[in-house]
MARGU-163647 format. One record per residue: residue in three letters; x, y negated, z of N, C-alpha, C in turn. Coordinates in pm, whole numbers, plus 50000, padded with zeros to 5 digits. Last residue first. Example, Ala and Ser with C-alpha at 12.3 -4.5 7.8 and 13.67 -1.06 7.14 Angstrom:
REM MARGU-163647
Ser512855022550708513675010650714512904999750787Ala513195056950780512305045050780513205033050780
***
This chain:
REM MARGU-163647
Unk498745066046336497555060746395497415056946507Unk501875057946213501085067746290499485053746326Unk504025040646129502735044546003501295055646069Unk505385029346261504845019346151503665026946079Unk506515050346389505855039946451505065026846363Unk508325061646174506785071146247505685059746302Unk509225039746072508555044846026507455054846073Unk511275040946302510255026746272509055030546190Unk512365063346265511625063946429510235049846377Unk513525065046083513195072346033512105073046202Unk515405044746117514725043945943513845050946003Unk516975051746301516415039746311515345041546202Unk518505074846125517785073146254516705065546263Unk519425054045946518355065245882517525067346007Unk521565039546049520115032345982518905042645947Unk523275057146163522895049146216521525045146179Unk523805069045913523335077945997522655068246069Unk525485048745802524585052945738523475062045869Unk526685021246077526865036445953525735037445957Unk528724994546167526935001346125527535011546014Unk530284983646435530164990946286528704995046301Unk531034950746571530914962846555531094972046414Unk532364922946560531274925746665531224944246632Unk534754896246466534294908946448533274915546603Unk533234865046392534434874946484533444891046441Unk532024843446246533174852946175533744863446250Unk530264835346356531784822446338532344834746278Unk527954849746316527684840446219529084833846240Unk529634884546354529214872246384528684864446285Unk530104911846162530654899146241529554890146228Unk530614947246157529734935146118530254921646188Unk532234975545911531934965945968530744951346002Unk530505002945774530714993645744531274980045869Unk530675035945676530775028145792531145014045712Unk530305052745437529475053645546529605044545683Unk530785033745118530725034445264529845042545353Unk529695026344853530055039844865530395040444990Unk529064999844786531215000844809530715019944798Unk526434998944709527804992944620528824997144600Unk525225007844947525065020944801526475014344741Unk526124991445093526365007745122526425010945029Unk524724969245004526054966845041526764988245079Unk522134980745027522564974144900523934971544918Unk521424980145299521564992945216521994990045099Unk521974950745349522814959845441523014973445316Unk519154940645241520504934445187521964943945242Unk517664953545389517104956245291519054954145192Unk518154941945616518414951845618518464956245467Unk519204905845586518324915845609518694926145592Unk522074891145843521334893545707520284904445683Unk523004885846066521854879546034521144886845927Unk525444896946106524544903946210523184896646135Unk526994907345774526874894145878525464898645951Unk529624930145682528054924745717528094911245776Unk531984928145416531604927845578530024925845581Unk533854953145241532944943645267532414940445444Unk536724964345292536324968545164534874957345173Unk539044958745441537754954645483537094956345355Unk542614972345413541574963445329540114967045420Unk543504995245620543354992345487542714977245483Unk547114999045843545944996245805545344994945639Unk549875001045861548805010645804547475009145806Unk551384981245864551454988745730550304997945722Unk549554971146057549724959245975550134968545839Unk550454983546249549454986146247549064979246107Unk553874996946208553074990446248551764991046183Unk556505021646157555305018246119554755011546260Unk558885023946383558995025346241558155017846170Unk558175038746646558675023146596558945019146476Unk557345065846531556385059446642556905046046628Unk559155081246386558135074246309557415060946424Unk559635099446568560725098546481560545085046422Unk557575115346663557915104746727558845098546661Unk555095129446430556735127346395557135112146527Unk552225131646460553075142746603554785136946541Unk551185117846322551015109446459551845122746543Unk551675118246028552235113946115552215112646237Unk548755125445924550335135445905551295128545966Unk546765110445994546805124846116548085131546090Unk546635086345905547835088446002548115100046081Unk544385087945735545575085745716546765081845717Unk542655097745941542905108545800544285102445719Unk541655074446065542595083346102542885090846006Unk542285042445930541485055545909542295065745975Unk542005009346023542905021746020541845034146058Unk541464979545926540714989545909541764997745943Unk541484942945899541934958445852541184966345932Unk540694919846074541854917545987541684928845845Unk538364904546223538804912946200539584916046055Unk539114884146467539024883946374538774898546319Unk540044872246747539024880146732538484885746594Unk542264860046773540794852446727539534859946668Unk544084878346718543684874246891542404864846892Unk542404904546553543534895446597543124890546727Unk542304939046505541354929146527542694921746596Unk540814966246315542034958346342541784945146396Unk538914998446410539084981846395540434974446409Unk539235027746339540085020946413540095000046383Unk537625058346361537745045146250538135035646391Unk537215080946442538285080746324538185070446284Unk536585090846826536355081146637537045085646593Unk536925096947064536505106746996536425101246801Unk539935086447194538485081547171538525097247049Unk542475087647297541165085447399539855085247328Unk544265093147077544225100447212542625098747308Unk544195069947049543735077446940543495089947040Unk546315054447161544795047947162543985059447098Unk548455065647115547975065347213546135063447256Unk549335063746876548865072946859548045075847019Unk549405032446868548275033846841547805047446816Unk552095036047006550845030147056549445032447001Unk553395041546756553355053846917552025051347035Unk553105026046591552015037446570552175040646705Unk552494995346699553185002946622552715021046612Unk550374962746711550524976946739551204986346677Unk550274936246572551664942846621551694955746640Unk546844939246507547664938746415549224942746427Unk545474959546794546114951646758547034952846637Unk541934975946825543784976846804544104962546735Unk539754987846979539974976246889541344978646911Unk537145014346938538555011246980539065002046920Unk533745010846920534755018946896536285007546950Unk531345008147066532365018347120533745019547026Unk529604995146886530304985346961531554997047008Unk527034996046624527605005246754528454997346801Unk523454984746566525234978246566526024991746687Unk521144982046493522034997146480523274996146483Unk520444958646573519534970646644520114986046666Unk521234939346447521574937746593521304952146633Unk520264941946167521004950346196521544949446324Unk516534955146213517114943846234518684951046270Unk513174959846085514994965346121515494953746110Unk511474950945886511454953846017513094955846095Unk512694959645677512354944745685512004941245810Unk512364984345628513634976945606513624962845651Unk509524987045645510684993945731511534984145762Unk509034976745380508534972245485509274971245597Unk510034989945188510544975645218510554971245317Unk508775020145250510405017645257510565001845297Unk506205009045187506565015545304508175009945332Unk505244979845092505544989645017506284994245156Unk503454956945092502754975645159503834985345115Unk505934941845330505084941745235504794956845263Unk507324914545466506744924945489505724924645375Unk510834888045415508814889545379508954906845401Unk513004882145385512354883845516510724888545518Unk514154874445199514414892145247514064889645313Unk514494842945115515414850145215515634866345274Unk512254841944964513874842144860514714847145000Unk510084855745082510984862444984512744858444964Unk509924834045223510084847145297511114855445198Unk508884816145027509934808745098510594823445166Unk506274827544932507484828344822508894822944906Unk504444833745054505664845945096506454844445018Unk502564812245010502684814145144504134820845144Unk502164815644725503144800944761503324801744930Unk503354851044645501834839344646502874829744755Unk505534868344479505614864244535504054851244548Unk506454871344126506034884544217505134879044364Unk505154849643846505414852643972505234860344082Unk504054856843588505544849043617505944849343738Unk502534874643584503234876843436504554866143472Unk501004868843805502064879543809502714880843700Unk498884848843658499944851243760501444853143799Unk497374867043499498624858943480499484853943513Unk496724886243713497464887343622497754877743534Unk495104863443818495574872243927497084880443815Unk492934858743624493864845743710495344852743750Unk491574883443623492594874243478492944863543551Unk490774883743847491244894943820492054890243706Unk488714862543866489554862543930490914875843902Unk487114868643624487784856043649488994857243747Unk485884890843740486904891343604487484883343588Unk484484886743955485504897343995486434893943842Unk482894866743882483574862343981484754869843983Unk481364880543698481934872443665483404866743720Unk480044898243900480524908743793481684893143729Unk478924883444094479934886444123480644895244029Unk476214866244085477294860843986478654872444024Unk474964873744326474514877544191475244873144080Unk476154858944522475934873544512475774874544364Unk476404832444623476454835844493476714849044462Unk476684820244873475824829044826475414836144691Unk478964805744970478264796544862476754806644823Unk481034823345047480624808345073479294803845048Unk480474847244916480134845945075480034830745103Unk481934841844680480544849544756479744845744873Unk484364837744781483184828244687481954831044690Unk485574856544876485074845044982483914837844890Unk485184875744747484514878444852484124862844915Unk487334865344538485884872544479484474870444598Unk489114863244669488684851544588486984854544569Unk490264884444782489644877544884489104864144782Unk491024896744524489514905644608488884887844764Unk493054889244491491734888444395490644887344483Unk495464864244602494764875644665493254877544573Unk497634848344505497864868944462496574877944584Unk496964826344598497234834144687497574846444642Unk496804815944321497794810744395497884817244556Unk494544829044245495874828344165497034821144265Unk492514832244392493344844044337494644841744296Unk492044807944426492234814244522492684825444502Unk491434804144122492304795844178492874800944323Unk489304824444092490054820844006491314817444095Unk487104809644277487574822844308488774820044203Unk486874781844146487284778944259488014799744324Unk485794788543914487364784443885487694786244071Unk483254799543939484044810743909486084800443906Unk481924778544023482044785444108483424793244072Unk482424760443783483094754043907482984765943984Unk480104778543643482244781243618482814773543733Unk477934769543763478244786243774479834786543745Unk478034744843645477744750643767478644765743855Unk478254745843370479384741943474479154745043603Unk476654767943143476624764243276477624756943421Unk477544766842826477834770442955477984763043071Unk475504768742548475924758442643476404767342743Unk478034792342280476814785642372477014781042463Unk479794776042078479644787642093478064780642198Unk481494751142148482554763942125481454775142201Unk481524720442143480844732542117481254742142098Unk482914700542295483564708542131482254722442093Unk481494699042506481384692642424482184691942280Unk481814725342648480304724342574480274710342497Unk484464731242706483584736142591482474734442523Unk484414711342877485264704542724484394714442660Unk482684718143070482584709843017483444702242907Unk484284739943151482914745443082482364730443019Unk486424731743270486604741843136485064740943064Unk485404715743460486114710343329486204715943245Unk484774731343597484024724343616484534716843484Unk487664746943669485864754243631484634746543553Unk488774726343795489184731243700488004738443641Unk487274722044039486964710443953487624711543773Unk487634743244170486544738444133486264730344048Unk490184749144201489904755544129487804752644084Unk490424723444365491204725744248490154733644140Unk489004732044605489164722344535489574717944405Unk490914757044639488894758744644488744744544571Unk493264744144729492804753544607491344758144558Unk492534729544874493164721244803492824735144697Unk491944745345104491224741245070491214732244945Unk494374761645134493244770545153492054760545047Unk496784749045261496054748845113495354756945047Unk496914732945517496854738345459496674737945332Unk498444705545744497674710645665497904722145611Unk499624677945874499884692945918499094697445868Unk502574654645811501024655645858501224672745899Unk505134644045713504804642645837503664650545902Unk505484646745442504824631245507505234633545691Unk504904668345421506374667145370506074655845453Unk502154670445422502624682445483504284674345514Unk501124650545184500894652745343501384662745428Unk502544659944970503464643145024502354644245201Unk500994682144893502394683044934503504670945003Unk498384670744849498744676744924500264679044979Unk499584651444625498474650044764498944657444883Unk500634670044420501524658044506501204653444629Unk498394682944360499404690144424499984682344494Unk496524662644263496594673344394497094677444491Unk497144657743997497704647444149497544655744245Unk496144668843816497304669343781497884662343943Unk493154669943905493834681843895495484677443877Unk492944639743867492994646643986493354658444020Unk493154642243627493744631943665493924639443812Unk490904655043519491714658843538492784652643566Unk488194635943606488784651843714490224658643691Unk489154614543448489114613343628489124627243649Unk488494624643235489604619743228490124618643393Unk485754630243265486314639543228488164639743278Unk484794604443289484524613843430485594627543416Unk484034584743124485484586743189485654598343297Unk481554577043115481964581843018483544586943024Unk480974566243392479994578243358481094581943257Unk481644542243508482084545943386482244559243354Unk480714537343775479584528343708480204535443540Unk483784544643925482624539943941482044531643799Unk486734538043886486234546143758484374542143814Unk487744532944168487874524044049486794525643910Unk485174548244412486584547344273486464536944207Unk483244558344503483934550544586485264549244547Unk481554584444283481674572944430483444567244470Unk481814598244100482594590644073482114578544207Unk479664615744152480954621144181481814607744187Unk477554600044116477464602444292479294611544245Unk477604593543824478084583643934478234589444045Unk476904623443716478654616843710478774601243833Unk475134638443951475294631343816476924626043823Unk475384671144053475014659344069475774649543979Unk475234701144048475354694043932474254679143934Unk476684718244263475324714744308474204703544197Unk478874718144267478204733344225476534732044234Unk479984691544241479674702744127479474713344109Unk478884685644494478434680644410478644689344297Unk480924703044671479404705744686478134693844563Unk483134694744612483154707644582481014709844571Unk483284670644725483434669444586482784682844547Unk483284680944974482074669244937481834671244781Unk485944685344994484504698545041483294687744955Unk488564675345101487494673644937486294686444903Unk489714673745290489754686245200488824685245088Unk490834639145247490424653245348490484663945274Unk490464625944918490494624045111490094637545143Unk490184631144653491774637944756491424631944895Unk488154613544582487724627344645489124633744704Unk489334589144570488954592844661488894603244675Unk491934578944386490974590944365490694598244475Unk493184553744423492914556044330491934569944284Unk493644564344684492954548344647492364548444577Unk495214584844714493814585844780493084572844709Unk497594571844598496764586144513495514584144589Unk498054560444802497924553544673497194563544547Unk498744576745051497914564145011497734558644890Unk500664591844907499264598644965497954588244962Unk502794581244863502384585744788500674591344828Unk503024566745149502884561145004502304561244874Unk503474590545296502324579745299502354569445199Unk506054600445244505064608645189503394599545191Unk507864577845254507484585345091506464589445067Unk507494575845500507134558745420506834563545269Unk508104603945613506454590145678506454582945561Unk510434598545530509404608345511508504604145515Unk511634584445734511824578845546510814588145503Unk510884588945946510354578445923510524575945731Unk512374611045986511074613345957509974603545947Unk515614618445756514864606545930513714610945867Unk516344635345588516154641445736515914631745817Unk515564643545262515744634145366515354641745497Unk515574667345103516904659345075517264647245211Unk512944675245133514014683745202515604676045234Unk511814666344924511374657745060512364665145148Unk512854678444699512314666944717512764661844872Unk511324705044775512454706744800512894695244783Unk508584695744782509044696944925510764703944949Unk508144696644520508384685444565508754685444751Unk508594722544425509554713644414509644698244498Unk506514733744544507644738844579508384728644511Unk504044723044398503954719644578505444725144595Unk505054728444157505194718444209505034713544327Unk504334757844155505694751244167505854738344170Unk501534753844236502784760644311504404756044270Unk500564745444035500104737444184500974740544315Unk501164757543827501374748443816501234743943969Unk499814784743897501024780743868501764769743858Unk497364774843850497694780643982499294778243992Unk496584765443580496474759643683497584762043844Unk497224796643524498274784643480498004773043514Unk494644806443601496104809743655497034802843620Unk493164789843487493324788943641494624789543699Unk493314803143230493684786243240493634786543378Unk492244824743272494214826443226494234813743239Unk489944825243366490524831143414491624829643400Unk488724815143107488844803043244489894809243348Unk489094833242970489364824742874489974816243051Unk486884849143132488314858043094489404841243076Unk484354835743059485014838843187486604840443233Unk484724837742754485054824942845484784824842960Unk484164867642739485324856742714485484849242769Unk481364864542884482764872442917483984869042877Unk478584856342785479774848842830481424852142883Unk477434876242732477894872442624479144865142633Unk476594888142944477584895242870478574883442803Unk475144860443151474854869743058476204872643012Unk473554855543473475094853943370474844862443286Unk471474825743475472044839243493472954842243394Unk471184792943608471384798443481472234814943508Unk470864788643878469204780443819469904789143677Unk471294792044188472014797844042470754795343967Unk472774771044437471464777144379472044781144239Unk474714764844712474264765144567473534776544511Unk475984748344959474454751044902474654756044795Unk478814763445157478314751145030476694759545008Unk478184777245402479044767945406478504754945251Unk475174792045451476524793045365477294782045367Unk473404787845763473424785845603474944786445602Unk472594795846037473004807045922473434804845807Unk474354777746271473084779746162473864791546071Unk476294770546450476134761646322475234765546230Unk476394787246665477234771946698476374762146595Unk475654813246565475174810146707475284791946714Unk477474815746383475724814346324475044813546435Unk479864815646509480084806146416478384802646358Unk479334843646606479314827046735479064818246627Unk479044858546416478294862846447478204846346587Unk482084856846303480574849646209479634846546277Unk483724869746501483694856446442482474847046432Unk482544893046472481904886946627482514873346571Unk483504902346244481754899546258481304890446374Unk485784902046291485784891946170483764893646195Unk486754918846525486774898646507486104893146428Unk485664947146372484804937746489485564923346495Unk487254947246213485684941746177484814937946282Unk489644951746311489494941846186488104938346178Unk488994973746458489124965846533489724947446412Unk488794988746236487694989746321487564974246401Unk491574994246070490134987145989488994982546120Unk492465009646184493344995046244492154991246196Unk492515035946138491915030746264492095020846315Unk493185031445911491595033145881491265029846042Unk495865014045857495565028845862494065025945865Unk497864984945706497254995745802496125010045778Unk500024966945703499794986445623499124992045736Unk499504937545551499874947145703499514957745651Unk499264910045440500094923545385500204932745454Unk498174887345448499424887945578500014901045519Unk496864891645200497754877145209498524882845321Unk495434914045231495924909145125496964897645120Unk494434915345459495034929545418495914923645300Unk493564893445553494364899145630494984905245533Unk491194887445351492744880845363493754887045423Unk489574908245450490474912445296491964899045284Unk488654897245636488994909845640489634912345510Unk487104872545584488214875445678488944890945640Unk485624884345315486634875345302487844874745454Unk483794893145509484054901945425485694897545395Unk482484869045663483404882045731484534890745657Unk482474839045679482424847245562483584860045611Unk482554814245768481264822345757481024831545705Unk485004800645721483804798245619482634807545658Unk485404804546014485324785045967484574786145861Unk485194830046072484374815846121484654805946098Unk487014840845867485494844645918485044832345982Unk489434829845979488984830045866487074831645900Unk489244840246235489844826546202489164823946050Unk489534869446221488324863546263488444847746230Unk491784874146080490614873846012489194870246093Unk493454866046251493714857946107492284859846068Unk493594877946426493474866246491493204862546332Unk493674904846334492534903346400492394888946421Unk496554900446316495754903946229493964906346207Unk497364900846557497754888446487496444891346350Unk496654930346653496104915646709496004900546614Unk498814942446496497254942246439496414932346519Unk500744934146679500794926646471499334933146444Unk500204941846905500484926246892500504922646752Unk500174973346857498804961446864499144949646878Unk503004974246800502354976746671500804967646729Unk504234964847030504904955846883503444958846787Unk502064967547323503114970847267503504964747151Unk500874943947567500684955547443501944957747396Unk500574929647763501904937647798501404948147673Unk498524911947795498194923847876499144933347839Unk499824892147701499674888747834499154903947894Unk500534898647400501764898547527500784898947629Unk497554899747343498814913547337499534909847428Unk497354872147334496734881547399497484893947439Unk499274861447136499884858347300499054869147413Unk498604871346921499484870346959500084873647085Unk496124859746896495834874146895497354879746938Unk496604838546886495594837846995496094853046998Unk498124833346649498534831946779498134837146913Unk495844834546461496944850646508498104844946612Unk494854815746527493654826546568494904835846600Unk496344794946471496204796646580495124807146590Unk496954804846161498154803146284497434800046439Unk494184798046090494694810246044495614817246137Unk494294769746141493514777846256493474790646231Unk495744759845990496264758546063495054761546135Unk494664774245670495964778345697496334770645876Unk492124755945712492074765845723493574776045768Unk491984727845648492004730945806492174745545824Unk494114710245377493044724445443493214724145558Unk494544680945259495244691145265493684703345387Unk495404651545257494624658745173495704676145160Unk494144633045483495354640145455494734647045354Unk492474616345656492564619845515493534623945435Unk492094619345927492334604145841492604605145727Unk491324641845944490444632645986490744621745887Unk493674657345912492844661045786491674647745801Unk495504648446140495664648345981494974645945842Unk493984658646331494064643646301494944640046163Unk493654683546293492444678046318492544663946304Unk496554695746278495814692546177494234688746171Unk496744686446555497854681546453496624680046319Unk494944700446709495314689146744495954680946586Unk495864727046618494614720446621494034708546600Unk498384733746668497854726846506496654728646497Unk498474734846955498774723946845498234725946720Unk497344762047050495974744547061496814732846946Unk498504779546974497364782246994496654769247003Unk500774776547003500374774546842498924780546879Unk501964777747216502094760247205500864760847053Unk503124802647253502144797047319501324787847237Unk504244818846924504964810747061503134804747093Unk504394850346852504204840046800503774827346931Unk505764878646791505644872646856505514856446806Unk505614901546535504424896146599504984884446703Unk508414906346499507454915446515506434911846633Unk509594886146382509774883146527509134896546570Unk509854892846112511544889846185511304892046340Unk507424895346012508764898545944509814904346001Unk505764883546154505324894246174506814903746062Unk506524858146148506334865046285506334883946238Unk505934851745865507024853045947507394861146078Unk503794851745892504124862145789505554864045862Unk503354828146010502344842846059503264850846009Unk504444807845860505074808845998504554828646052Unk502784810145650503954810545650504714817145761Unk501144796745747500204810845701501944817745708Unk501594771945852500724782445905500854801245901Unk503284750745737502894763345654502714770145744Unk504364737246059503504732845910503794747645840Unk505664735346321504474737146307503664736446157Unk508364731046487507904732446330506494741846357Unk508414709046798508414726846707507664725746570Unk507194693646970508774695846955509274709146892Unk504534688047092505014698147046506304702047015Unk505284657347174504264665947275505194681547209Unk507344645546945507414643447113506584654547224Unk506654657346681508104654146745508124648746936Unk503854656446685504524674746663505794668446712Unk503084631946743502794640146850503584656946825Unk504474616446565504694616946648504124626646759Unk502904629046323504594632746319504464630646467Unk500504620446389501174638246354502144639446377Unk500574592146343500714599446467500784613546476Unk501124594746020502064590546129501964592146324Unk499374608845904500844615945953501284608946039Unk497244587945999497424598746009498634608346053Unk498374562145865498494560346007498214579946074Unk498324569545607499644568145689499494570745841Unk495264568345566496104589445540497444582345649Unk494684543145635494074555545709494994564445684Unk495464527945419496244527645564495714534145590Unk494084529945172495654528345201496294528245294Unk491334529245205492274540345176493994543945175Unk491094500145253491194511645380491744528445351Unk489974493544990491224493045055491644500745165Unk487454509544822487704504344990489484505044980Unk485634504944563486744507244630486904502544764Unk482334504844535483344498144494484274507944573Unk479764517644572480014514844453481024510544428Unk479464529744828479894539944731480164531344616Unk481744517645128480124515745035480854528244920Unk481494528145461482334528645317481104528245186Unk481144541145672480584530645603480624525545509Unk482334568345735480774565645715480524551945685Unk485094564545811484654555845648483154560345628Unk485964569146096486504555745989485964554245867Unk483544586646183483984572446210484964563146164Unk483744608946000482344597446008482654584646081Unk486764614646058486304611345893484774604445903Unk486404620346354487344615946299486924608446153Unk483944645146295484154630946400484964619646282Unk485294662546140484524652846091484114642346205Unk487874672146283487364665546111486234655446092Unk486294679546485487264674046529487594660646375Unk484794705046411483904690546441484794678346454Unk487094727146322486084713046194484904698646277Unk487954724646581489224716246446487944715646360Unk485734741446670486304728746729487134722346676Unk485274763346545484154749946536485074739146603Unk487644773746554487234768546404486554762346464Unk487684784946816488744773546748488614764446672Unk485454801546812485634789046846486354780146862Unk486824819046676485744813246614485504800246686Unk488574828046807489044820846747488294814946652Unk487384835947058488034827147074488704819446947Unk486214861146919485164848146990486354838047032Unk488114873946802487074867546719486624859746806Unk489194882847065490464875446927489344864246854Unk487524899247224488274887347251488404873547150Unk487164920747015486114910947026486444902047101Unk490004931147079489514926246907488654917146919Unk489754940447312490774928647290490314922547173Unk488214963347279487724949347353488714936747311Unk489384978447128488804973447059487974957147147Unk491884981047235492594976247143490734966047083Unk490164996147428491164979347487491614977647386Unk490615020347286489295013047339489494998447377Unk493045027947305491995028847132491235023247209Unk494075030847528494645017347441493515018647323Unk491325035947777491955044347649492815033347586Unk491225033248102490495030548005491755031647906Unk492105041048293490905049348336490385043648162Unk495125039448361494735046448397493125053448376Unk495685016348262496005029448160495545038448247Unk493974998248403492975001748270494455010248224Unk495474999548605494205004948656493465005248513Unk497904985648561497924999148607495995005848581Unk496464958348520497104966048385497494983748421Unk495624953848727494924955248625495204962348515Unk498334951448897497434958048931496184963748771Unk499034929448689500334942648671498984946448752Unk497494906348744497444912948640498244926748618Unk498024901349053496614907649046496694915448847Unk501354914649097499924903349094499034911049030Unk502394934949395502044929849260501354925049263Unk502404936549670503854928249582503254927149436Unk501484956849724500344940549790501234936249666Unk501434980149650501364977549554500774958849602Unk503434982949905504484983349765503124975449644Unk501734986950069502744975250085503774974149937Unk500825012150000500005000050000500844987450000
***
């Protein structure tokens, strides 16, 4: 009794549920945890939005321009920056990024602080009109949530990355309302290999999500839209047709959100950042309101085929109906910059919603050049703004299925989904005709840090070479002459003999096999130094680099032992083949068992 007063009340708790309650059962209570807390994340960063956005420009007339567009997005990042650099003091931007990450390098651990900051961050970002998504930064705090849960009740690596994965898709699920879609982002965008008994505790967040989110905010679909024109065969081409222009939309929105934040990479005060990226943000917003916020408004006029003035509100272009064409794609070509000068700026966003945006107003354009070149019969812009916005979410996430589902599910457009699935499916492969990698796992990639379904990569990517470093073996000195170093040889069971200076360096290599014909001639013992008999460092590891990069350095030289050093260069150990297979071959049971 006196032994168990000493524990706190949670180590008591935690004895008393392995004792009477199953981890398969607490994996599934924990699940309905993940969803109700991170559903109510979402209502609280979108009321946070719109507070914020009804009280600086609910007044805002629609027929003219408001100057005020020019100082709202700055003053935005600009207290972002200051509250992520003074309160938070931690890289907090690409969300989805950071997740993938965790679940790469940190195996799941994902820090406290990301459960309420980029709440905070991107609630006053997106308020003052950042043009950028609330979605990728409550993505990071659901699989935070699901994160830190695991740690606090002491779960093990594999339920802390299906937690995270539970945090993503209930997160999802309750901001758009859309379960199906939580549950296929996970599988598709975070990439996790899971088994049929991970699926359970995936559907319970992503329903108990929906299920608060239609408790908080009503049953209706996030956007209204009504299907007043049915889809006929005929139109299949120019489904297909919208499908390969998305994807080269998509493409486009990616490498330029990637160039221009390699751009903004060049400066390190975050005030020269602030003045570039609010510059550019403010002056694009001026000129083309709908880039305020996530541009949901815009999205719900053209699926909803309201006249060219209510789109062309609160623009220069106002009252010039005949320019509307020239204005959406004006805005398709600025987007990217939008978005990417608010993230780079200072601010804290996603691009969950910049692509639903995009791919809406791209949809919305295709069907309207066609129908004024006539090319065939009238097509419904309605119905294509739907099919560009799946399209576009395919194409720049490489995720089909979650394009297909969420569009669905947003908007209720069930009965359009034979369209939805081909559009997005020809986005998705064009795609891939240029890029392996979606704009979340393309930064992961170029470093070997990204998890994927492919078993082996996966593994490999998991592993870490700190993990299979041996250290036992015998360090000898460059002066050492053999009598000495037949001494040292004497004690250890090895055949591989590190050469190592006084800077710790490692110089050479001595193989026993080729000193075993000398080490009984004492004749020899002052004769030869360590310096003649040592070999060449045929390659070195560095403790950082990925595993994936380690087996590629083996197969090369033909090595079963390789040295590793430090990031200053000192020598630290050996990694052999045997070593990694082991390891290979335990991560894998544990990566793939039920």
């Amino acid at each position: 009794m006196k032994k168990d007063a000493r524990k706190s009340p949670l180590e008591l708790f935690i004895e008393w549920r392995e004792k009477h309650v199953p981890q398969s059962q607490f994996i599934l209570i924990l699940s309905f945890l993940v969803g109700v807390i991170s559903s109510l994340a979402a209502f609280v960063l979108k009321h946070i939005i719109e507070f914020i956005q009804h009280m600086l420009t609910g007044s805002f007339s629609t027929e003219t321009f408001n100057w005020l567009y020019l100082i709202y997005p700055v003053v935005g990042i600009f207290i972002t920056g200051l509250f992520i650099r003074n309160v938070v003091r931690d890289d907090i931007s690409h969300g989805v990024t950071k997740v993938l990450y965790s679940i790469s390098r940190r195996q799941g651990k994902i820090k406290r602080h990301n459960m309420w900051s980029s709440l905070i961050a991107s609630g006053v970002t997106i308020g003052f009109g950042g043009s950028v998504g609330a979605e990728s930064p409550i993505v990071f705090t659901g699989s935070a949530i699901g994160s830190n849960l695991a740690s606090f009740f002491k779960m093990d690596q594999k339920v802390m990355m299906l937690l995270i994965g539970c945090g993503a898709a209930g997160a999802v699920s309750g901001i758009f309302k859309a379960p199906i879609a939580g549950l296929v982002f996970t599988l598709e965008v975070l990439m996790l290999d899971l088994t049929m008994s991970s699926l359970l505790p995936l559907l319970i967040s992503s329903v108990t999500a929906v299920t608060i989110s239609y408790l908080l905010t009503g049953t209706d679909a996030m956007f209204h839209f009504q299907l007043d024109d049915a889809f006929s065969v005929s139109r299949v081409p120019y489904v297909m047709m919208l499908g390969v222009v998305c994807g080269l939309v998509s493409l486009y929105f990616t490498h330029v959100t990637a160039n221009v934040e390699q751009f903004f990479r060049r400066f390190k005060n975050p005030y020269v950042k602030l003045a570039l990226g609010g510059t550019v943000l403010s002056v694009l917003i001026f000129l083309f309101p709908p880039l305020y916020g996530e541009g949901y408004d815009m999205i719900n006029h053209l699926i909803n085929g309201s006249s060219a003035d209510v789109i062309l509100n609160n623009s220069l272009f106002y009252g010039h109906a005949r320019l509307l064409f020239l204005y959406m794609l004006l805005i398709v070509i600025f987007k990217a910059f939008a978005s990417t000068a608010t993230n780079c700026g200072g601010g804290c966003g996603g691009i969950f919603a910049p692509s639903l945006f995009l791919g809406c107003i791209s949809g919305y354009l295709f069907a309207g050049i066609c129908n004024m070149f006539g090319f065939g019969e009238v097509l419904p812009d309605k119905n294509f703004a739907l099919f560009g916005m799946a399209a576009l979410m395919s194409g720049v996430f490489h995720a089909p299925l979650t394009g297909v589902f969420l569009i669905a599910e947003l908007t209720g457009g069930y009965a359009l989904f034979l369209p939805l699935m081909i559009v997005s499916v020809c986005s998705y492969l064009t795609v891939r005709i240029f890029d392996n990698n979606n704009i979340y796992a393309i930064r992961l990639a170029q470093r070997g840090e990204l998890i994927t379904h492919h078993k082996d990569q996966a593994v490999l990517t998991i592993l870490k070479v700190e993990d299979v470093i041996e250290k036992n073996f015998m360090k000898i000195d460059p002066d050492m002459d053999l009598g000495a170093l037949t001494s040292v040889v004497a004690k250890t069971k090895r055949n591989i003999f590190p050469v190592v200076n006084a800077a710790q360096r490692l110089v050479g290599i001595v193989y026993l096999d080729d000193i075993r014909h000398m080490m009984f001639r004492q004749e020899l013992y002052h004769r030869f130094t360590v310096v003649k008999l040592m070999r060449d460092v045929p390659v070195r590891l560095n403790i950082e680099e990925p595993m994936e990069a380690v087996m590629r350095k083996f197969e090369e030289t033909g090595a079963w032992n390789l040295p590793v050093e430090n990031t200053s260069g000192e020598y630290i150990g050996f990694i052999s083949k045997s070593a990694i297979f082991t390891a290979y071959r335990k991560t894998l049971l544990d990566f793939t068992s039920d």
